[in-house]
C-alpha positions, -999 to 999 in steps of 0.1 A, spaced: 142 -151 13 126 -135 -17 104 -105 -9 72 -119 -33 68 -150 -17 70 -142 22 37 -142 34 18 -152 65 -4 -137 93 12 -112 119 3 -110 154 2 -77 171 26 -70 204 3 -41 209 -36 -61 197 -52 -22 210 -37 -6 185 -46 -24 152 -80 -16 141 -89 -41 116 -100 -73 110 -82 -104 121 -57 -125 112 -41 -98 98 -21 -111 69 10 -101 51 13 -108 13 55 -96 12 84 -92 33 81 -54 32 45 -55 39 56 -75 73 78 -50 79 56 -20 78 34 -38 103 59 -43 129 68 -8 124 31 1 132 29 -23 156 60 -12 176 65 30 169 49 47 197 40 77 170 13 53 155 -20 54 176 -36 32 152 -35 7 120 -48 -16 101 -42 -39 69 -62 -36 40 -99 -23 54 -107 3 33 -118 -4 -1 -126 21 -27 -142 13 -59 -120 24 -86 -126 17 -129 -102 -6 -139 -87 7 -179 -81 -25 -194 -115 -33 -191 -134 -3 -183 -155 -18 -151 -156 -7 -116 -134 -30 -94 -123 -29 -57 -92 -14 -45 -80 -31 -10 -56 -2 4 -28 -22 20 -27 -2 51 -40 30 71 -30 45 104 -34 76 128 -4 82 136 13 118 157 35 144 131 65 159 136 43 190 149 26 171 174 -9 172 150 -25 136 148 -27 125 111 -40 101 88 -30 84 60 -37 52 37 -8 35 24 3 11 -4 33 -8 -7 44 -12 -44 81 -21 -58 95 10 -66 98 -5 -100 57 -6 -105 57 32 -95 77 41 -123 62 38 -160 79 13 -182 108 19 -202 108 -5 -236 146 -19 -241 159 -44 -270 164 -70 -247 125 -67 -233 103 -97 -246 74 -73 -262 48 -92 -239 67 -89 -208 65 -48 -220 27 -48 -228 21 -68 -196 43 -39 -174 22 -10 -192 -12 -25 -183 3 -27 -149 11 7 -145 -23 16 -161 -41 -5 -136 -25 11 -105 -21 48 -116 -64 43 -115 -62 31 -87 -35 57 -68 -58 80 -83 -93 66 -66 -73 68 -35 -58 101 -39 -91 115 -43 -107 92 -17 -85 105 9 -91 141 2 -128 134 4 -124 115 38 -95 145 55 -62 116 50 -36 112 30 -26 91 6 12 75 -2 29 49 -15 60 31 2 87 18 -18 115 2 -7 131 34 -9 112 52 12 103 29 36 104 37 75 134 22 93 131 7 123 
């Protein structure tokens, strides 16, 4: 099953500990899979699926847009310390800015740099949200991603 075209709604084992709205839908396989993790790990005190929006200027055309942060938790560190943090799930191959090749159709290269453009504004807007609000911000990949 492809990772793009896996989507549906998730149901909670553990409803008290997801905090927003309902039915909580998944848009990828990964994205599933970071909310069972949530769901399940007894380090995670809280979650929820995209219910913070920050308001971020979009550079291909200059306007203010909305950013729907796939996820944020409370969860406990390592050191015992609660935390908090808003997450988004991106291929790692979106995280990484485009590298031209011979064999790259020119649009399919101008279409992955506006891409990149688009989410670095918006990684930014939520880097500097979380700052202002005491979280964290970070973006999963499928090479970081927690394991079960």
């Amino acid at each position: 099953m492809s990772n793009y075209y896996c989507q549906g709604i998730f149901k909670p084992k553990n409803p008290q500990k997801y905090k927003g709205t309902y039915p909580v839908v998944y848009r990828s396989r990964p994205e599933l899979m970071l909310m069972q993790w949530f769901d399940i790990k007894d380090v995670i005190l809280e979650w929820s699926s995209e219910s913070i929006v920050i308001p971020y200027i979009k550079p291909t055309d200059g306007r203010v847009h909305r950013y729907y942060l796939d996820f944020s938790c409370k969860f406990i560190d390592k050191h015992g310390q609660t935390t908090r943090y808003i997450i988004e799930y991106k291929p790692f191959k979106q995280t990484q800015m485009p590298v031209k090749t011979p064999r790259k159709k020119e649009r399919t290269y101008l279409i992955e740099q506006m891409t990149y453009a688009v989410n670095q504004a918006k990684w930014k807007a939520a880097d500097e949200f979380a700052k202002h609000s005491g979280m964290n911000f970070m973006i999963i990949t499928e090479r970081n991603m927690p394991q079960p």
